[in-house]
C-alpha positions in Angstrom: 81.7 125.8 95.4 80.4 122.6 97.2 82.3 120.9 99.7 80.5 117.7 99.8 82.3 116.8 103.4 80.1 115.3 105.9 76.9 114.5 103.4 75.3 112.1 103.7 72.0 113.1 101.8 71.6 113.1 98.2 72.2 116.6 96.8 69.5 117.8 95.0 69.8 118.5 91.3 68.4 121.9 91.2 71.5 122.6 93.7 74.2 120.7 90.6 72.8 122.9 88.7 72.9 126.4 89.8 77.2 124.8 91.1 80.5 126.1 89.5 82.4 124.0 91.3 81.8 120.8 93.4 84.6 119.4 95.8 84.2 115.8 97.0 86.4 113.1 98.0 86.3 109.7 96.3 83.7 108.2 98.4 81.8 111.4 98.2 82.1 111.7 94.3 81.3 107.8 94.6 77.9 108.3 96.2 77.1 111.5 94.0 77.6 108.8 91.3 75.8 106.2 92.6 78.2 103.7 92.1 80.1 101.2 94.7 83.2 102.6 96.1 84.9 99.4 95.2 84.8 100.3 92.2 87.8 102.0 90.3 86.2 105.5 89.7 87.7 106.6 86.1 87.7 109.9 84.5 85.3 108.4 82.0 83.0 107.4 84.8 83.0 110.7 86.2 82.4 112.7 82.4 79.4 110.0 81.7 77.7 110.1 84.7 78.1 113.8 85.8 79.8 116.3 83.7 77.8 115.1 80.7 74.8 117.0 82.5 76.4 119.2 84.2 78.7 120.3 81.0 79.9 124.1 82.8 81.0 121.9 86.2 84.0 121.9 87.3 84.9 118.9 89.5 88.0 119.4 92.4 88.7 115.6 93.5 90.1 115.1 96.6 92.4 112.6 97.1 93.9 112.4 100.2 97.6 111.6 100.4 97.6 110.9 96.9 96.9 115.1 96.3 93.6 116.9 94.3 92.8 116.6 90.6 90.4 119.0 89.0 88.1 117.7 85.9 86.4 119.4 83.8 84.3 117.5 80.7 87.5 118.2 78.5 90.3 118.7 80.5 91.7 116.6 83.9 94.8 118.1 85.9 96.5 116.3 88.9 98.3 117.6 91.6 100.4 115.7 93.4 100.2 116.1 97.2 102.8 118.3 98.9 104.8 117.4 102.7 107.0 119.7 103.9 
């Protein structure tokens, strides 16, 4: 798995493709998809411009308060964040 924390480089493709798993945040997954973080990123965005060449990914979002969702290029589960 990737944690894409703190990276400001672009990762290198051979590196996508030899990944599992990739964990960014949304203005992580935003640069990864080279789009402006203004922008509303939708699950249609994400299966386009990644997971339709990178089919066996498996993408972990990050979403701060708002919890995690995992995507995968058929399936997208959300987990709600959790305070005790």
């Amino acid at each position: 798995m990737l944690d894409c924390g703190g990276r400001d480089d672009e990762i290198p493709e051979q590196l996508l493709e030899s990944l599992k798993f990739i964990s960014p945040n949304e203005s992580e997954l935003a640069r990864l998809l080279n789009i402006d973080i203004k922008e509303n990123i939708d699950i249609n965005i994400i299966r386009e411009k990644l997971l339709k060449k990178y089919q066996n990914l498996i993408v972990v979002l990050k979403l701060g308060s708002k919890g995690s969702a995992i995507l995968t290029s058929s399936d997208y589960y959300e987990c709600k964040s959790v305070t005790l």
